[in-house]
C-alpha positions in Angstrom: 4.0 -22.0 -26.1 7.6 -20.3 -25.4 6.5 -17.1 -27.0 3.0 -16.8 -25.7 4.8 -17.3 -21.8 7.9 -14.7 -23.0 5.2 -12.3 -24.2 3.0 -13.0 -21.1 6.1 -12.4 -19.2 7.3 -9.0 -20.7 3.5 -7.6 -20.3 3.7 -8.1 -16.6 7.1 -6.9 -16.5 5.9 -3.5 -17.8 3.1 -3.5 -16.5 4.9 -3.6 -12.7 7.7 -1.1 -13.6 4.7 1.8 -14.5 4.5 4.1 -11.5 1.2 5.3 -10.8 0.6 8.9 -10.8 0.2 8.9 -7.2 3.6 6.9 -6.3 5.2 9.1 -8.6 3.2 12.1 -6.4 5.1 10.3 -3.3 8.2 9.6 -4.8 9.0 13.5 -5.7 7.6 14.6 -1.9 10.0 12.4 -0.2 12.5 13.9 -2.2 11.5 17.0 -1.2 11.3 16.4 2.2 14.5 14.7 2.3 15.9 18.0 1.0 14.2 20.2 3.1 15.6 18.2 5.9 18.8 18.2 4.3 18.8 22.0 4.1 17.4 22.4 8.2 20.4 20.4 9.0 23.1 22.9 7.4 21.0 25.7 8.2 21.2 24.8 12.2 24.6 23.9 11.9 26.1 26.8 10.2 24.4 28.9 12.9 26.2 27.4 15.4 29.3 27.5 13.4 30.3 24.3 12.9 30.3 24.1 8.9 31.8 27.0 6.7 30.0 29.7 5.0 30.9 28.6 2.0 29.3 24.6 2.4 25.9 26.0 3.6 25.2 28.6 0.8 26.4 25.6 -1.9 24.3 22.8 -0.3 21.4 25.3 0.6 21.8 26.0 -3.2 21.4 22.4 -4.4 18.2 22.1 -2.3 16.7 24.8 -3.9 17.7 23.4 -7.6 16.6 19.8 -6.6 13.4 21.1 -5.1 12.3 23.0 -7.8 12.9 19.9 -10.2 11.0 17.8 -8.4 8.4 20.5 -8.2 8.3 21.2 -11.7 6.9 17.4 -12.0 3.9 18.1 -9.9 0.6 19.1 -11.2 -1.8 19.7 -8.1 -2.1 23.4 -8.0 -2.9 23.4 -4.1 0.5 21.4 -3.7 2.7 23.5 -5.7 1.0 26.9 -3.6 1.9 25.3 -0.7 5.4 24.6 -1.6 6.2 28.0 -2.6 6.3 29.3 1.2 9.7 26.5 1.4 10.8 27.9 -1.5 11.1 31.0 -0.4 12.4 30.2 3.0 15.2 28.2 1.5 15.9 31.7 -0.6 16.1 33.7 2.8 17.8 31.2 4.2 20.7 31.2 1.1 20.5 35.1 1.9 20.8 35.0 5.8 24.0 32.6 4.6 25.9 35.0 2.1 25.0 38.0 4.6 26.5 35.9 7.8 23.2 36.6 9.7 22.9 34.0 11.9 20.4 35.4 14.1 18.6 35.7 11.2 18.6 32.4 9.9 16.7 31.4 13.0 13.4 32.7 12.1 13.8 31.0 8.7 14.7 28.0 10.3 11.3 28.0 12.5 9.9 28.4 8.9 11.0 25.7 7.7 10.2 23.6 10.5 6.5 24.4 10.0 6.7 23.9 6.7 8.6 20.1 7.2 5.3 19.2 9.4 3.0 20.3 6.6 4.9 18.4 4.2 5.2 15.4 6.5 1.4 15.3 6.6 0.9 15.4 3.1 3.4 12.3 2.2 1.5 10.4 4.9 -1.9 11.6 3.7 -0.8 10.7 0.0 0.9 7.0 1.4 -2.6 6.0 2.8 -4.3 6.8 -0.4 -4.8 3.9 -2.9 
């Protein structure tokens, strides 16, 4: 009877730590967004001047690198065409950075902003799915 419940009891364990496809779908675009968000942050905040160059262009750097893994685990070609506009705004962004153009960086920063809403809607539209 031991066994039968310990087996019984192992089957549900594995069977509740298996993500769905579509949690692991959410779980990679919050990360996303969290470093998107992560990367609007430095990007307004070196333009005023309040962080060095050095700090933005490293931590714009790792949002790029965590980004793309994160994106390499996705499969919905529509998703990953629409994430490659914030890839390439985080690039310009890196670029506006190493260059020191921070009246630059503000058009890339309305880019990204725009793209933050689009990716905000999709995380919500994927949450309310089953």
């Amino acid at each position: 009877m031991k066994q039968i419940l310990l087996v019984s009891l192992l089957l549900l364990l594995a069977a509740c730590s298996r993500s769905s496809p579509n949690e692991k779908l959410v779980k990679a675009l919050k990360s996303i967004k969290s470093w998107t968000a992560t990367a609007q942050m430095v990007g307004e905040t070196w333009q005023q001047g309040s962080i060095p160059d050095m700090y933005a262009q490293q931590t714009l750097e790792k949002s790029q690198e965590e980004i793309s893994k994160e994106t390499k685990g996705l499969t919905n070609p529509s998703l990953l065409q629409q994430l490659q506009p914030l890839q390439q705004t985080l690039q310009q962004m890196t670029e506006d950075v190493k260059q020191n153009h921070k009246i630059a960086i503000a058009t890339s920063l309305q880019k990204l902003a725009g793209e933050q809403q689009q990716l905000d809607a999709f995380v919500a539209s994927q949450g309310k799915q089953p």
